[in-house]
C-alpha positions as CSV (number, residue, x, y, z in Angstrom):
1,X,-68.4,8.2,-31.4
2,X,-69.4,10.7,-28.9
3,X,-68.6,12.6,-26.1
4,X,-70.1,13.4,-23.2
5,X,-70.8,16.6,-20.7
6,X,-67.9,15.9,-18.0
7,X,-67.4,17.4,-14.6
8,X,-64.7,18.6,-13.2
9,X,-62.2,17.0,-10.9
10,X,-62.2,18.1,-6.8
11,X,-59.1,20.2,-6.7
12,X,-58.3,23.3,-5.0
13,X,-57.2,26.3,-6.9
14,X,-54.9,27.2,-3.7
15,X,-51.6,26.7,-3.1
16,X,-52.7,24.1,-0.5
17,X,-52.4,21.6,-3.1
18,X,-49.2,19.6,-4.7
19,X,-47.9,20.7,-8.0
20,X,-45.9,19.7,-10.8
21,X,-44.9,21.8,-13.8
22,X,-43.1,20.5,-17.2
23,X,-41.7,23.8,-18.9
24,X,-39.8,23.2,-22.2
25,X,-37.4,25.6,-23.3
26,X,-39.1,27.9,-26.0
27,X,-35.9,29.6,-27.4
28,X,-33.9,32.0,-26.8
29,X,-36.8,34.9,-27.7
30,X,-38.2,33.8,-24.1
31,X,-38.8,37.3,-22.6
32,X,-38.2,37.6,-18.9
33,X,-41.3,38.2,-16.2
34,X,-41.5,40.7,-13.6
35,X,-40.3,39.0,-10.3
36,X,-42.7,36.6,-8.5
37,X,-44.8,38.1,-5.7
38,X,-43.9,37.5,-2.1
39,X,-47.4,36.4,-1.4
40,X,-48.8,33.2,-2.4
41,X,-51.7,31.2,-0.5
42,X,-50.8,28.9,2.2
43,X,-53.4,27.9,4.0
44,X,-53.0,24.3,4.9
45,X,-55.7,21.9,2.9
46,X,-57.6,20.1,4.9
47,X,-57.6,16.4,5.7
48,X,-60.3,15.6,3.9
49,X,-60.9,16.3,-0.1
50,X,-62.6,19.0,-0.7
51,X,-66.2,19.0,-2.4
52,X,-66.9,19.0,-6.1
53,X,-66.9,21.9,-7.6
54,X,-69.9,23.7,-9.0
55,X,-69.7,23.1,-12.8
56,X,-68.4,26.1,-14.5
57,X,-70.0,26.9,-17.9
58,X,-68.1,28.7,-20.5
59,X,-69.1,31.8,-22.2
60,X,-71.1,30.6,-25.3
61,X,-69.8,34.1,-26.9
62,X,-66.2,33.2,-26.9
63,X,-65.3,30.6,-30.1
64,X,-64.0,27.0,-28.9
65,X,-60.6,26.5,-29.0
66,X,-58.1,23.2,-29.8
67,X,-54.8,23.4,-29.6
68,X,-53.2,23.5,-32.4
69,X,-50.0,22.0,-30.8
70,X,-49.5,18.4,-29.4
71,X,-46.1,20.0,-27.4
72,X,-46.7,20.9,-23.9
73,X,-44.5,23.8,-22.5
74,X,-45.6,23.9,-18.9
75,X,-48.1,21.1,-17.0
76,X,-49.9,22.1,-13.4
77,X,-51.0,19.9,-11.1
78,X,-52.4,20.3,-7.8
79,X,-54.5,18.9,-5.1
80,X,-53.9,17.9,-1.6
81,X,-51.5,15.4,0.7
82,X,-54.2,13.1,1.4
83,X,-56.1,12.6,-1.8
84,X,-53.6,12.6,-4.1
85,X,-52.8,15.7,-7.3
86,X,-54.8,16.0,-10.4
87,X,-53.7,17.9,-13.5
88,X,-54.8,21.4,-13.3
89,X,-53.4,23.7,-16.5
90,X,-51.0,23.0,-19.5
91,X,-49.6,25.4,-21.7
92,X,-48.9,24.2,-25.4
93,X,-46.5,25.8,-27.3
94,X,-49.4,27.4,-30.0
95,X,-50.4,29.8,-27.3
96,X,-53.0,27.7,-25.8
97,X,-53.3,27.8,-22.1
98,X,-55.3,24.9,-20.9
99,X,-57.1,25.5,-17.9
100,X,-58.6,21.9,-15.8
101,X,-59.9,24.4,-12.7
102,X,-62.8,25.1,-14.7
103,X,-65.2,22.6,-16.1
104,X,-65.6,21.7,-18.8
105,X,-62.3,22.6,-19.3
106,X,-61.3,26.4,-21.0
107,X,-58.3,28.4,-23.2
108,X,-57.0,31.0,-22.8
109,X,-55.0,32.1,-25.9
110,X,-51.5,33.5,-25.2
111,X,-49.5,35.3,-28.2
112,X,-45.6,33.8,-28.7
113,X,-44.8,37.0,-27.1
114,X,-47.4,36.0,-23.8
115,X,-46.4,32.3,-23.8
116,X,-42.6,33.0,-23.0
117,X,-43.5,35.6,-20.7
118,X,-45.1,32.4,-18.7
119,X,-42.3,30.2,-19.4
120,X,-39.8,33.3,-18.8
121,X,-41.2,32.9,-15.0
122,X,-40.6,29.9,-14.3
123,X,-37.0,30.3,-15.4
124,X,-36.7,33.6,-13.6
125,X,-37.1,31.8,-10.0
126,X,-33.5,30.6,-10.1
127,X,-34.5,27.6,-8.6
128,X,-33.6,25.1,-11.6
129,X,-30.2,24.6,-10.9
130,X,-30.1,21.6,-10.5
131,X,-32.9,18.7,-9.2
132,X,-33.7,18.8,-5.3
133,X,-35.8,19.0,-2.8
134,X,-36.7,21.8,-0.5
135,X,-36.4,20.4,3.0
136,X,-39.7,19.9,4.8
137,X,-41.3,21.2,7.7
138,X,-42.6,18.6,10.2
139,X,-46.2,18.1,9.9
140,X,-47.9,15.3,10.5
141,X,-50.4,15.4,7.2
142,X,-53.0,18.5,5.4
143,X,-50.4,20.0,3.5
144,X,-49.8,20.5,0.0
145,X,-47.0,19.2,-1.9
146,X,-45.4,20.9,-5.3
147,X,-42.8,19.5,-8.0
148,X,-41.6,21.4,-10.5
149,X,-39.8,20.7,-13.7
150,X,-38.1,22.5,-16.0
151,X,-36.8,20.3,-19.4
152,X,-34.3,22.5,-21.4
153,X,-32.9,20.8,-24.3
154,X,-34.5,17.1,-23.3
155,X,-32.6,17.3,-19.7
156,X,-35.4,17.6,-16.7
157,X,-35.0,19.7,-13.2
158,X,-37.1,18.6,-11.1
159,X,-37.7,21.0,-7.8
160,X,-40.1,19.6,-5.0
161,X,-41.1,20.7,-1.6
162,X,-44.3,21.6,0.4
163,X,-46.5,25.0,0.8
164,X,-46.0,24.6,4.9
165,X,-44.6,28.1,5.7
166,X,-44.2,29.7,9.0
167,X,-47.5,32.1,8.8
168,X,-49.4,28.7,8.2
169,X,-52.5,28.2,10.0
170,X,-51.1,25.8,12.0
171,X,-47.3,25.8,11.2
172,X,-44.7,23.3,13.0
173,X,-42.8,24.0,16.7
174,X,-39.4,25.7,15.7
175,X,-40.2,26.6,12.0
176,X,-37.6,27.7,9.9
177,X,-38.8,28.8,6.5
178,X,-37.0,28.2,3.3
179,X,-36.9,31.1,1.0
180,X,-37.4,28.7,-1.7
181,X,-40.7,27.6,-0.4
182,X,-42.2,31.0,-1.1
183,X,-40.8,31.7,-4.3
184,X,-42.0,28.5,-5.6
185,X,-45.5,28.9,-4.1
186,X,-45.3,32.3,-5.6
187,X,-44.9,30.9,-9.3
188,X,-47.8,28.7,-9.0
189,X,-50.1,31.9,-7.7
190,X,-48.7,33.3,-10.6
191,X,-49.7,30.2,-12.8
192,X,-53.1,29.7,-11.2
193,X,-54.2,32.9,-12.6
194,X,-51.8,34.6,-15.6
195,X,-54.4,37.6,-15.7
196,X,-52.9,39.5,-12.6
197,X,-49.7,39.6,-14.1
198,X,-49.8,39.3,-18.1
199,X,-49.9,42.2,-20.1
200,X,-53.5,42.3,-22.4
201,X,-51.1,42.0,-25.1
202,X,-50.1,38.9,-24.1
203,X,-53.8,37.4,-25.2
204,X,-54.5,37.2,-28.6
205,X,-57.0,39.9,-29.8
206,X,-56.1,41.7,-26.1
207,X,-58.8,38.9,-24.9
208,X,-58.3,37.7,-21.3
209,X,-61.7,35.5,-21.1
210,X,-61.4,31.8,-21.5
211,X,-62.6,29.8,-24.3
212,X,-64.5,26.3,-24.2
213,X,-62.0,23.5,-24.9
214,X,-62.4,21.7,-27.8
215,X,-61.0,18.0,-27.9
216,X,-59.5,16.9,-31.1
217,X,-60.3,13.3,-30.0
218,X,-62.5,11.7,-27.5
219,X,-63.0,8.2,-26.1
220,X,-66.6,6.8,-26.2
221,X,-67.9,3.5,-24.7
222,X,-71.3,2.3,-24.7
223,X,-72.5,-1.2,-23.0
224,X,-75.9,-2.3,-22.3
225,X,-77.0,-5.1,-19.6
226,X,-80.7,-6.7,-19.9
227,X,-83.5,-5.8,-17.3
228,X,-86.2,-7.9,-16.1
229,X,-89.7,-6.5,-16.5
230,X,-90.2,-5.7,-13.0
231,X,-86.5,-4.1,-12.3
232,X,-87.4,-0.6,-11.2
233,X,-86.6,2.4,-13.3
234,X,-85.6,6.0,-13.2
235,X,-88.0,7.9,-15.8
236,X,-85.4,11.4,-15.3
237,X,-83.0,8.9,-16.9
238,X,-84.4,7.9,-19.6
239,X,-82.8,7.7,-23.3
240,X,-86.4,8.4,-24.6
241,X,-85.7,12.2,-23.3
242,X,-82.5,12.7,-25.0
243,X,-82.1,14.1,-28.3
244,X,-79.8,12.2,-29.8
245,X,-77.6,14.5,-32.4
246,X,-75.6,11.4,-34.0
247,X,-76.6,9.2,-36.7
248,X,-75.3,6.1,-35.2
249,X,-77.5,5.3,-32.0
250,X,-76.2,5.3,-28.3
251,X,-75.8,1.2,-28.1
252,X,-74.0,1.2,-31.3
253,X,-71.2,3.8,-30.8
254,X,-67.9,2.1,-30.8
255,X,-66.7,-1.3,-31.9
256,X,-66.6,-4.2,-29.5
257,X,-63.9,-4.8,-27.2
258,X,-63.1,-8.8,-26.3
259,X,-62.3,-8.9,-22.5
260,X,-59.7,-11.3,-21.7
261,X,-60.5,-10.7,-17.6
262,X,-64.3,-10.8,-17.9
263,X,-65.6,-12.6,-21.6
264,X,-69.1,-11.8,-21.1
265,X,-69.3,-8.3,-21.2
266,X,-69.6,-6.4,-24.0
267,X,-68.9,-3.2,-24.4
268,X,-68.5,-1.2,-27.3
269,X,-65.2,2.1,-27.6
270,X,-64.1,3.8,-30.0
271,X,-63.2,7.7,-31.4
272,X,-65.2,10.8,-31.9
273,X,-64.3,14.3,-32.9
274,X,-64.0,17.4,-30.3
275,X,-67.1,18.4,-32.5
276,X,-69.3,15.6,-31.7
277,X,-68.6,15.3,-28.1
278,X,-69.9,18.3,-27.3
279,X,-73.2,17.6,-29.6
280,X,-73.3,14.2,-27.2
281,X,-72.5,16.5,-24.3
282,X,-75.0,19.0,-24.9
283,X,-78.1,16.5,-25.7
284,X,-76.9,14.5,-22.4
285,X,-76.8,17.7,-19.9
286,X,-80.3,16.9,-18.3
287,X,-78.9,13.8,-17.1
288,X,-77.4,13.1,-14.0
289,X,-73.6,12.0,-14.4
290,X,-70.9,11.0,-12.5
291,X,-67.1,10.4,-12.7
292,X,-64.5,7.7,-12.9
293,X,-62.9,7.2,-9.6
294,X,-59.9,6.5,-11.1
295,X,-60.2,8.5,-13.8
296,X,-61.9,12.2,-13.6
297,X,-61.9,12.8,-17.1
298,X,-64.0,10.3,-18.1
299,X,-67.7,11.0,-17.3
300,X,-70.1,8.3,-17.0
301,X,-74.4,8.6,-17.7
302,X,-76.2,5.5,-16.9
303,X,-79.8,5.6,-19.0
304,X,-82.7,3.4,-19.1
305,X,-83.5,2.6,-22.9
306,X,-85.8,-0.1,-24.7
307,X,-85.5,-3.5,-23.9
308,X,-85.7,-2.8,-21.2
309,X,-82.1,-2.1,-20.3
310,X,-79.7,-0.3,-18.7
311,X,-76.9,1.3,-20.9
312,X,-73.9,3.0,-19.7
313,X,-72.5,5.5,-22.3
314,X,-69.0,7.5,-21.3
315,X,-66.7,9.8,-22.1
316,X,-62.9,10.5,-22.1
317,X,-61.7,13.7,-23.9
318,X,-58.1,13.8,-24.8
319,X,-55.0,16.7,-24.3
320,X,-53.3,16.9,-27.2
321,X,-50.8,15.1,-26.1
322,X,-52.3,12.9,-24.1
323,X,-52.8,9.2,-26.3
324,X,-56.0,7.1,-26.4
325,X,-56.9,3.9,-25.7
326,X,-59.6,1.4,-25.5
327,X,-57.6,-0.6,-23.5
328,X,-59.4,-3.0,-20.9
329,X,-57.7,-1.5,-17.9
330,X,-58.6,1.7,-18.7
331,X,-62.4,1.3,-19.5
332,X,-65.1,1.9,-16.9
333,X,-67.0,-1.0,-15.0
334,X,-70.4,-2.3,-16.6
335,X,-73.6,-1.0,-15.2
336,X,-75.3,-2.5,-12.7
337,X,-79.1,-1.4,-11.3
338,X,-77.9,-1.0,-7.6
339,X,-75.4,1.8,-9.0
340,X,-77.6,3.8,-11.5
341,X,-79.1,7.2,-10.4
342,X,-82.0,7.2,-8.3
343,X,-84.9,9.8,-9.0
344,X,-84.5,13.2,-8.0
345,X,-87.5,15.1,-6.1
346,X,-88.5,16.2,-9.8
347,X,-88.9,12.6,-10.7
348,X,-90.4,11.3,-7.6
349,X,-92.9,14.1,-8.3
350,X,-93.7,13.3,-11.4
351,X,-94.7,9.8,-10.3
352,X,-97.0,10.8,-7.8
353,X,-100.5,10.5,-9.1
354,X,-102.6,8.5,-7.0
355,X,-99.6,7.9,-4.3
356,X,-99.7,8.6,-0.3
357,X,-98.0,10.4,1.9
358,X,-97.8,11.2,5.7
359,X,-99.5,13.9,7.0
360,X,-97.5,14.7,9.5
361,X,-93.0,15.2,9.4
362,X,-91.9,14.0,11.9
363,X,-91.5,9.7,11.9
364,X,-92.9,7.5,15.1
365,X,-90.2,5.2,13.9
366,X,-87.4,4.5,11.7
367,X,-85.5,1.3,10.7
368,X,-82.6,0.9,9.0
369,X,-80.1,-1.8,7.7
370,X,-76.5,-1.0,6.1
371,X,-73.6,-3.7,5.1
372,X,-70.6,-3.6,6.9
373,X,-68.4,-4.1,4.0
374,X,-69.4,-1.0,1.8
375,X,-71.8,0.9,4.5
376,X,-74.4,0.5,1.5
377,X,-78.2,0.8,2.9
378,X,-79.9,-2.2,2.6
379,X,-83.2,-0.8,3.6
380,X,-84.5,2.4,5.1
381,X,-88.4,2.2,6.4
382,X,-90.2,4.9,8.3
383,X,-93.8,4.5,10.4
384,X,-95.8,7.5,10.9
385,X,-99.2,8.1,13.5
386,X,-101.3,8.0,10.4
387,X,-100.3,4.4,9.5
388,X,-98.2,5.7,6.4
389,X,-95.3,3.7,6.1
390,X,-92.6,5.3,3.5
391,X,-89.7,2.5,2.1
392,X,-86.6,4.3,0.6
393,X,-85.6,3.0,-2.7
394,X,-88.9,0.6,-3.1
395,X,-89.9,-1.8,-6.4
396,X,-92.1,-0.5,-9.3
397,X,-94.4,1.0,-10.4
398,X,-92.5,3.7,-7.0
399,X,-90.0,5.7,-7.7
400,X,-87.6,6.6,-5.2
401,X,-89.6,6.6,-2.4
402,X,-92.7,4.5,-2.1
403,X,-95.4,4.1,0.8
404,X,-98.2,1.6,2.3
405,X,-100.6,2.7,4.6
406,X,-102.0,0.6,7.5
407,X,-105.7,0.4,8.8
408,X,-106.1,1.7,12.8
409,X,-106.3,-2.2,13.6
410,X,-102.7,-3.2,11.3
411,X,-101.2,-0.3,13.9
412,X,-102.7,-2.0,16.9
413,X,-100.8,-4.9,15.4
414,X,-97.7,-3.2,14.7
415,X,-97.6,-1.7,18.3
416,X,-98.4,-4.8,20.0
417,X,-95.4,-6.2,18.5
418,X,-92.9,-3.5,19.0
419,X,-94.4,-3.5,23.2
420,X,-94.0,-7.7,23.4
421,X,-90.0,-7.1,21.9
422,X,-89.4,-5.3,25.5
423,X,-87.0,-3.4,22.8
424,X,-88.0,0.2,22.9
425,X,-87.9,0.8,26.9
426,X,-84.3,2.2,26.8
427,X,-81.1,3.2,24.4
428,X,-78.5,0.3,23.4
429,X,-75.6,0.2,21.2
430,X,-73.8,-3.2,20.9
431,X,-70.2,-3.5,22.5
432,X,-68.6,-4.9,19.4
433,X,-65.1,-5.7,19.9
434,X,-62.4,-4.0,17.2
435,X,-62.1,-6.6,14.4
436,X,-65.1,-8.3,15.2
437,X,-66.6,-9.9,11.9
438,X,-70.6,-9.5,10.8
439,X,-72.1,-8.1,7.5
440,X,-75.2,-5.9,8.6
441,X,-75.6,-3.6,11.3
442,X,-79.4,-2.6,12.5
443,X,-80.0,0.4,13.5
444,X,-83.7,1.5,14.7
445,X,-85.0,4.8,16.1
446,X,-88.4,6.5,18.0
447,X,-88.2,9.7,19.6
448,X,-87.1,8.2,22.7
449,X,-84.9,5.3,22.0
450,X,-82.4,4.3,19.8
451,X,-80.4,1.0,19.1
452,X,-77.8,-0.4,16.8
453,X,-76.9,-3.6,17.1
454,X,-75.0,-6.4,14.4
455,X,-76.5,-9.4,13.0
456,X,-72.9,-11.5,14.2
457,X,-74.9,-13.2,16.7
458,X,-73.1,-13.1,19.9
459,X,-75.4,-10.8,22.3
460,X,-78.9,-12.0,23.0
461,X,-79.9,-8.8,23.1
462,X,-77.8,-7.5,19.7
463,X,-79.5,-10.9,17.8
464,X,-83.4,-9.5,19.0
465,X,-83.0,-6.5,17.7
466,X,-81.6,-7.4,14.8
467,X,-84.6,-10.1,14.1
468,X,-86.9,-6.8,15.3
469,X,-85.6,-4.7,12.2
470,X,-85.8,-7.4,9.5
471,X,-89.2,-7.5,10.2
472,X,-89.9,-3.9,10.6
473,X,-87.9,-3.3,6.5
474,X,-90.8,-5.7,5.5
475,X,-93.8,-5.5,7.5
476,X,-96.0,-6.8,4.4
477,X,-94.2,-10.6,5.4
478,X,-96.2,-10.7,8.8
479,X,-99.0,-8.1,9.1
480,X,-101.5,-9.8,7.3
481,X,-103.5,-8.0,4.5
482,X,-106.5,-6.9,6.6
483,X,-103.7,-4.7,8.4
484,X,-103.4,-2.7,5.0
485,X,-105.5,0.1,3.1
486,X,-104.3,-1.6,0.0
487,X,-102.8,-4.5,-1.5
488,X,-99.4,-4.7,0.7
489,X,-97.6,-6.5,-1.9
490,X,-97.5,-3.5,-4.5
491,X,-96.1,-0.1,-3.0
492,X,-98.0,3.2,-3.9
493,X,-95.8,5.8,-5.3
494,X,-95.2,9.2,-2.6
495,X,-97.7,11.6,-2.9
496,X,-96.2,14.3,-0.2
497,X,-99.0,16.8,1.6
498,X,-96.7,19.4,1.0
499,X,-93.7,20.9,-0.1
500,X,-91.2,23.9,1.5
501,X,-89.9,26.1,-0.8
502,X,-87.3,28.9,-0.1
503,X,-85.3,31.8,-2.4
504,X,-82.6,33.3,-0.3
505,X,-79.9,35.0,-1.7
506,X,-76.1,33.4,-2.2
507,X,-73.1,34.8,-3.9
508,X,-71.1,33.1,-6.7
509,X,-68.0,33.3,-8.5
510,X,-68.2,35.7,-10.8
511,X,-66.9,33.1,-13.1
512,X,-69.7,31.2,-12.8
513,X,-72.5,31.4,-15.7
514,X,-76.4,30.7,-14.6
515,X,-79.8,30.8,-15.9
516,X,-81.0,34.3,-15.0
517,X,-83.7,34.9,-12.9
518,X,-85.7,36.4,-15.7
519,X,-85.6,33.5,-17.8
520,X,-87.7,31.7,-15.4
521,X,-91.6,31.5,-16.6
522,X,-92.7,31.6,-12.5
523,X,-96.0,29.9,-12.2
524,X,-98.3,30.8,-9.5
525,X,-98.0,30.1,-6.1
526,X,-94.3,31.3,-7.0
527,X,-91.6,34.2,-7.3
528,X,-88.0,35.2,-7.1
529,X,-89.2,37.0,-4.2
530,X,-86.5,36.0,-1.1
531,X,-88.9,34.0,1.3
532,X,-90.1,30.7,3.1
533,X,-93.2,29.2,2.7
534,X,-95.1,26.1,2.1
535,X,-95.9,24.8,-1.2
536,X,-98.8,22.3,-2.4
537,X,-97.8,19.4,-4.7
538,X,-98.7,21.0,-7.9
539,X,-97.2,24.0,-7.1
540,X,-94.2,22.3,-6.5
541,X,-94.3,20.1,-9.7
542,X,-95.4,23.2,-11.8
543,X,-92.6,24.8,-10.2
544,X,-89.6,22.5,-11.4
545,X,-90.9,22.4,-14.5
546,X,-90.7,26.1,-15.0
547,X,-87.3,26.3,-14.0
548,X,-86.1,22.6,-15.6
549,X,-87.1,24.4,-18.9
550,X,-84.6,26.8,-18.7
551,X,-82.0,24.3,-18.6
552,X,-80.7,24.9,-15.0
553,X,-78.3,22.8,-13.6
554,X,-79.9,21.0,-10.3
555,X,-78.4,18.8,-7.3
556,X,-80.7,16.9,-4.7
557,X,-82.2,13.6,-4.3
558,X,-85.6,12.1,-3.9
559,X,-86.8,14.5,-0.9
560,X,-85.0,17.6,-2.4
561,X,-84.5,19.6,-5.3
562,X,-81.8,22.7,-5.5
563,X,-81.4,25.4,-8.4
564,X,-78.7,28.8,-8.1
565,X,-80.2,31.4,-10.7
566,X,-78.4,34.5,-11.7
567,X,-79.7,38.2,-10.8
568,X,-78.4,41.3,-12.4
569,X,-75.7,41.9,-9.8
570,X,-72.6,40.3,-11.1
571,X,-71.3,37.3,-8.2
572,X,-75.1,37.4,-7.1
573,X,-77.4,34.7,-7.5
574,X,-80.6,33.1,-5.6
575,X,-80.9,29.4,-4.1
576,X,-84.0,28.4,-4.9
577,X,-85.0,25.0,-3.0
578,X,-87.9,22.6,-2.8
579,X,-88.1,20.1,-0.8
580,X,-89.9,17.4,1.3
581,X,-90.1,17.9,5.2
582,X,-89.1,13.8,5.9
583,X,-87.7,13.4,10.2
584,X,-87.1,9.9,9.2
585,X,-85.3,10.1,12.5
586,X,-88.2,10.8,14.8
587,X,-86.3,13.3,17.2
């Protein structure tokens, strides 16, 4: 089998998080720790999760590590009140210090005499006496919440409270603080980060740096569903990119799994080595991923391969101690084409010969649709003076974003029919009553107006403009074909004018490991140089290219590209960015 590049979890690495800690007893050679700092971080999280983290590579000169031990001395988790905790660190009782704040996960390697101090610790507190909570200050919600427990000799002591203290950002009328609450959310500073505290002694070798985790075992699934010839495609996704470092192919990984809750899928699980997954891993880094909702571990790629077809391979890497399973309810959902990755600005790019564009940025006016239920778009259309008109997520042979161009008389046309809809003379937005029932809501745009209305059909008014934007997502139904440059009925791909591009300095973690700036072939029309400036379509594409060769992690869509590349300044790094100047919103 095979495993997969995964991405790490949203969690905070504050105290503004909820914990829980399982420390076994490690003997009586346990040494003691120096007393827990009065300081600890207590700012309140916010309401919201908090964004995915930048993936963190690990040093590629520090050897992997797996534990060697399937006994776990001491388990971290944290997160916030709202979204729920997520494991953060385990400590096994080899040494290895398992660290889930980074991705892909690292090790640090503790001596015996290192991994008591840590245990030693969370004894030292005093607070495992007995199980309890710590009593709670009254706030309404954005807080953290911890649990603590300490097994000696098979019998748990479980300790759990908040991280809401008096010098909070906001902290509750009449606080009182509990002298608990900051010794506790001192030990889990101290946990976060064993490097302010342990000895260099305590790592093996004196080495404080972390290690890539290596998974004894990993989960693999693989399922594939059938395309029609005409389904679109995403050519940045594409298996015919990869190279594949297993003998067995992608499809085959696995043995099929029976279903009892849905018989006709059939996917495929099974085992691979820590070895293998990252081989799988590596050859699948230039492909955009994502993770299980319910499951962060378990990274998902969705690739177009022959057939043509749309094949879903994941990942699950195990803790030691952690069991697997191919179990139905823990496998991931089948693939489905309105799911799979759309084309980045790199792949939109790429498809561009012999495409159109607007000339100009700014749109004369936009149209869109979205379903109630899921707030999924079900069609984004902008018009522009020239006559382009540019459809978001459009059939083949367009990628990403795909445009038709109309003649000076299909405008007259189009304009004559926006004037006899009496629609665009002022702004509305539909009085829908709270629990009103309807599926789509319409929302349409110019630099003057704007309107939204639903398709529920109870405002004269609401029902016209709703009509208005069904015909406005798919103009090629009524304009006839003299109104059209081309043949209406097949989309060009987007062939943008031209292109921003910006390098502005940004800081990093010093953790984080980038391409360097020097590694970067710059073609012309580019440099590192810190500026902003306009960029031709070649430029652009030659560009990407450059910097895609290096291996560079990037985020962005179909309008924009993003890369962070390393200087020589240690926590320095520039933001380079490409993009596409699109006011779909006309104003």
């Amino acid at each position: 089998m095979s495993e997969i590049a995964y991405r790490r979890p949203p969690t905070a690495i504050a105290i503004a998080a909820s914990i829980v800690l399982i420390v076994a007893s490690c003997g009586p050679g346990a040494s003691p720790a120096p007393s827990p700092s009065t300081t600890a971080s207590r700012t309140t999280p916010p309401a919201t999760p908090p964004p995915t983290p930048t993936p963190t590579p690990t040093p590629a000169a520090l050897e992997p590590i797996t534990p060697t031990s399937g006994k776990a001395l001491v388990r971290l988790e944290m997160g916030a009140s709202e979204t729920g905790s997520t494991l953060a660190l385990v400590l096994y009782d080899d040494g290895s210090l398992v660290d889930l704040a980074t991705w892909p996960p690292s090790v640090r390697s503790l001596t015996e005499a290192g991994r008591d101090l840590v245990v030693g610790r969370v004894r030292d507190t005093g607070s495992f006496t007995k199980s309890h909570t710590i009593p709670a200050q009254p706030v309404a919600h954005g807080f953290g919440l911890f649990a603590v427990t300490l097994v000696v000799d098979g019998a748990p002591v479980t300790v759990r409270g908040t991280n809401i203290t008096c010098d909070s950002d906001a902290p509750p009328v009449d606080c009182k603080d509990d002298p608990e609450t900051r010794v506790m959310l001192a030990l889990v500073d101290a946990l976060v980060d064993v490097t302010t505290w342990l000895p260099p002694s305590a790592f093996r070798d004196g080495h404080t740096g972390r290690h890539p985790y290596l998974a004894a075992k990993a989960r693999v699934t693989s399922e594939r569903i059938a395309l029609r010839p005409d389904d679109w495609t995403n050519p940045e996704q594409s298996l015919s990119l990869v190279n594949w470092p297993l003998e067995t192919v992608p499809s085959d990984l696995g043995q099929p799994v029976q279903l009892a809750s849905q018989p006709d899928r059939t996917p495929r699980c099974g085992l691979i080595d820590g070895t293998r997954e990252r081989a799988v891993r590596a050859a699948l880094a230039r492909l955009g991923s994502q993770s299980l909702e319910n499951d962060p571990w378990t990274t998902i790629w969705d690739i177009w391969s022959d057939g043509p077809a749309l094949l879903r391979l994941t990942l699950r890497p195990y803790l030691p101690d952690e069991a697997a399973s191919c179990e139905e309810s823990t496998l991931p959902a089948a693939p489905t084409l309105d799911g799979a990755p759309r084309p980045t600005l790199a792949g939109v790019l790429a498809a561009s010969e012999g495409g159109i564009g607007p000339v100009q940025p700014a749109s004369d006016l936009y149209v869109s649709i979205h379903r109630t239920a899921d707030a999924g778009v079900v069609a984004q259309v902008s018009y522009y003076a020239d006559g382009t008109v540019l459809f978001r997520d459009p059939s083949p042979p367009a990628v990403g974003l795909g445009a038709l161009r109309l003649t000076p008389s299909g405008l007259s046309q189009l304009r004559q029919a926006l004037d006899d809809s009496g629609l665009l003379t002022a702004d509305y937005d539909e009085p829908i009553p709270e629990g009103a029932a309807y599926d789509h809501m319409t929302t349409i745009i110019t630099p003057d107006v704007v309107l939204n209305a639903s398709d529920r059909g109870r405002v004269a008014k609401a029902t016209a403009i709703a009509r208005l934007g069904a015909k406005l997502v798919d103009p090629a139904s009524w304009l006839p074909r003299t109104a059209w440059t081309t043949d209406p009925s097949r989309l060009l791909p987007f062939r943008p004018v031209s292109l921003k591009y910006a390098v502005e300095p940004t800081t990093v973690s010093n953790d984080l490991v980038l391409t360097p700036v020097t590694a970067v072939d710059w073609p012309a029309g580019s440099s590192p140089a810190v500026r902003l400036a306009n960029m031709t379509t070649q430029d652009a594409i030659a560009l990407i290219a450059a910097i895609e060769t290096t291996g560079a992690p990037r985020s962005g869509g179909p309008t924009s590209v993003e890369y962070l590349l390393a200087t020589d300044v240690p926590g320095n790094a520039l933001r380079v960015r490409v993009w596409v100047e699109l006011n779909e919103w006309g104003r």
